[in-house]
N, C-alpha and C positions, 0 to 999 in steps of 0.2 A: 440126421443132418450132422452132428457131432462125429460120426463116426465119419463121412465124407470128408469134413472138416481134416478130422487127424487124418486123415490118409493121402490128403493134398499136401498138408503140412512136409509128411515122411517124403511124397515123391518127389516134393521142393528141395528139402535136404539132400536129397538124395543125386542130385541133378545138377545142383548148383554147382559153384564154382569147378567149375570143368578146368584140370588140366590140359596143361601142353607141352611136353618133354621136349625139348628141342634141344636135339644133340650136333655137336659141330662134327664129328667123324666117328660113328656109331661100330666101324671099325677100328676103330683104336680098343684095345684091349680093356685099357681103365675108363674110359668113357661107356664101353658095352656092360664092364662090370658094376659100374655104380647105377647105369639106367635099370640093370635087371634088377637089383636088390631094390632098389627105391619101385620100383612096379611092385614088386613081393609086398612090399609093408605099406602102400597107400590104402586110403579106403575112397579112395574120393575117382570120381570117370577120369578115363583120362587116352589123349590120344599122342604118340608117339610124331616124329618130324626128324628124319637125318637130313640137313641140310647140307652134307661135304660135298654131293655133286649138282647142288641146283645154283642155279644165276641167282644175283642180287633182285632182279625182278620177279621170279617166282616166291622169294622167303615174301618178299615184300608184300606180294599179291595172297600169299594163304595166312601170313599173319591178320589181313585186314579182312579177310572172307573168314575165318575159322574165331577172331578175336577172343580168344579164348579170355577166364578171367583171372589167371595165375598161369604163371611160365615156370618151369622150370628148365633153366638153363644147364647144359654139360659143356663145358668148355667158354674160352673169351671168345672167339666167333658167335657163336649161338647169343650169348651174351650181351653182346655189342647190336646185332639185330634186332632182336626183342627191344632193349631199350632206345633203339633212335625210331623203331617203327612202331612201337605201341606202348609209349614211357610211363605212360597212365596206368597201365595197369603191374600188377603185383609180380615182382620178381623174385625166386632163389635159383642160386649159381651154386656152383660147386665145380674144382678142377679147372681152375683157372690163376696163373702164376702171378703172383704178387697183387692181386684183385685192388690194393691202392693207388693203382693207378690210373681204375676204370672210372667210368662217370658213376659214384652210387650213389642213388639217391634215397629219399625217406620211406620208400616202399620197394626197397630190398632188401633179402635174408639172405645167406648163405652161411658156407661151408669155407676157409679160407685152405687154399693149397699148402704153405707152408702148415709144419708143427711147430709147438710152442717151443721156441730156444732155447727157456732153460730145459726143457727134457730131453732137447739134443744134446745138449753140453754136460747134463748129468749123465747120460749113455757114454759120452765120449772118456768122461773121466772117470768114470767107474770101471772101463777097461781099459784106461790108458792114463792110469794113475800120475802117474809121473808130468802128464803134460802141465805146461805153466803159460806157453804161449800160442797162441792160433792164429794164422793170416785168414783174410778170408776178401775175397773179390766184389769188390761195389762201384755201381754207379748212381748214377742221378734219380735214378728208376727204385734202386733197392738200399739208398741212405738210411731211410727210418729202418728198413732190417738190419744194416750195420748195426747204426748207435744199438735198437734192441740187444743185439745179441752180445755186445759192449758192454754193456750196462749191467747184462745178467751175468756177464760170463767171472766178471771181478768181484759177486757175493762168494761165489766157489770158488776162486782162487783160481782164475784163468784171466791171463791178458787176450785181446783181442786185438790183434792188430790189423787195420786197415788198409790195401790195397785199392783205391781208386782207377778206372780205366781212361783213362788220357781220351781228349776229343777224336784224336787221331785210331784210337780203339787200342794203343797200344799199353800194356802192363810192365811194371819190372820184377820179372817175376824172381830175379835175383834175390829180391828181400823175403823171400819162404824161407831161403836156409837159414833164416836169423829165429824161425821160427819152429814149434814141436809137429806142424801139421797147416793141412790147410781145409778150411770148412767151405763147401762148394754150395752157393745157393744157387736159385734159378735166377741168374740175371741175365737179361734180355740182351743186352751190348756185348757181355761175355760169351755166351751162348751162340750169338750170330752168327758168327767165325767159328767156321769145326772144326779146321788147321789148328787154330788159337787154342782150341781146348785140347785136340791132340798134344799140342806143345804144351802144354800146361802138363800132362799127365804124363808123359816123359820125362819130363826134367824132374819132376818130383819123385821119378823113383829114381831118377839118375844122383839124385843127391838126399835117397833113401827117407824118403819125409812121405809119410802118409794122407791120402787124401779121405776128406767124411763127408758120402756124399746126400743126396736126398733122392734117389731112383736106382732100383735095381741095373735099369743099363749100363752103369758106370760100374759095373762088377766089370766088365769087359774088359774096360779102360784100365785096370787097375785100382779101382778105388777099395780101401781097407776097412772101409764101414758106409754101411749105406741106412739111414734111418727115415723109412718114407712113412707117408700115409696108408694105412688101411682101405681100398676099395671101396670092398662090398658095405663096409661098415658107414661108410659118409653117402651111401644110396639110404641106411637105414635112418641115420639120422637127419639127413634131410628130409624124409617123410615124417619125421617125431616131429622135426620144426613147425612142418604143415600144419601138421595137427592140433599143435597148440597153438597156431595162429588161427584154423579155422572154431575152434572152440573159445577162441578171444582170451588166450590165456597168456604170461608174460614170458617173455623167454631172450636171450641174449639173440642181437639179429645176428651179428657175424661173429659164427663161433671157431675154433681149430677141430681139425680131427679129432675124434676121439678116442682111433685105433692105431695103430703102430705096425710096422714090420721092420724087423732090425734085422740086418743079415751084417755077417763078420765074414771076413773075407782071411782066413785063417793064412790061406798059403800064401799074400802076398804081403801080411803081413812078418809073414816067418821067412820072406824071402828079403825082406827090408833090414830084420835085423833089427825090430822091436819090439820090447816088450809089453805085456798083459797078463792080467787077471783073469785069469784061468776060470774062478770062482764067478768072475760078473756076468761068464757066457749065461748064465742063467736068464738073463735078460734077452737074450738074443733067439729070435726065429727058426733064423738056417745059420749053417757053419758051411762056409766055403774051403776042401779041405785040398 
């Protein structure tokens, strides 16, 4: 009987809390790469969902037939369905821009998109010693990322100057030249317009001022430093989070990435006519040459 007993027990654990990856475009390259790793290092069942080509009534209809008891969200699509269609039950996210201005509530965990500012702003000035002033583009959406990176950027000896985006969407992007560089987040109003950012990244090399950005696609554009998130690493450590929530143990719910890729973008910085720290590439990934 005892041995019955334990073997109900194990196929209980074993069974329970059933995943449900639910990815917003499983085609997107870093959505495909953080689902794989986080499948690699779970221990728990679990069933996959790319929702990028299904109706609002189909997410609707297998959230409530599959109700799984843990989500794991890839993206704010994926996101935003899970929590309006099954809020009760237990959420982590990851890969989702500026996640403060989603609805979270007290049974969600994740992974926050952005890195922590001062590690960007130590990257930035360790190879670009000299800087003293940074612009950097906000709105209403990404204020609390301003003042943060404001805040840190003046223990290190960095002013932070702020750009606001007018109701009208309009910037003045004039006031960069007053500045050493400009730090690009993901802000949602700036971002909208892709005119708006073309011009953005023209005029900045037109008046030789570097851009630091947070995605390798902006190596295209020009940008002289790009310091994103780690992939495969925030699929790992969103399964570690799991795990120490299903073992009831304590852990930070919304944490930063843990991994880094720094790429320098060598020739456009040498096409700008600024200087670096030769020595600090050590920090850095790839070399753009």
């Amino acid at each position: 009987m005892k041995i019955l007993f334990t073997l109900a027990l194990f196929i209980l654990n074993l069974y329970a809390d059933k995943v449900l990856i639910l990815n917003s475009n499983a085609n997107i390259e870093k959505y495909k790469s953080v689902q794989e790793e986080f499948i690699k290092n779970t221990k728990k069942p679990y069933k996959v969902l790319d929702i990028e080509k299904l109706s609002q009534k189909e997410i609707k209809e297998y959230l409530y037939d599959e109700y799984p008891d843990i989500v794991y969200t890839i993206g704010s699509k994926a996101y935003r369905y899970a929590n309006v269609y099954i809020p009760e039950k237990t959420i982590f996210f990851s890969s989702i821009v500026n996640h403060k201005r989603l609805d979270i509530g007290e049974n969600r965990y994740g992974i926050s998109n952005e890195l922590h500012s001062g590690m960007n702003l130590t990257i930035i000035k360790s190879l670009f010693h000299k800087t003293q002033t940074l612009s950097l583009i906000y709105s209403d959406y990404t204020k609390d990322l301003f003042e943060n990176y404001k805040s840190i950027a003046s223990k290190i000896g960095i002013k932070v100057i702020g750009e606001k985006i007018k109701n009208d969407g309009s910037i003045e992007i004039e006031n960069m030249q007053q500045t050493d560089g400009l730090i690009l987040i993901a802000d949602p109003l700036l971002l909208n317009d892709e005119q708006r950012v073309m011009k953005l990244f023209e005029y900045m090399k037109k008046i030789r001022k570097p851009i630091f950005a947070y995605h390798d696609l902006y190596i295209k554009l020009g940008a002289s430093l790009v310091v994103s998130a780690d992939n495969p690493t925030i699929g790992r450590q969103i399964a570690y989070m799991m795990q120490l929530y299903n073992d009831k143990k304590e852990f930070i719910k919304i944490q930063i990435p843990m991994g880094t890729n720094v790429i320098f973008n060598k020739k456009m910085v040498e096409s700008l006519g600024i200087n670096y720290d030769v020595d600090a590439l050590s920090v850095v990934n790839k070399v753009i040459e």
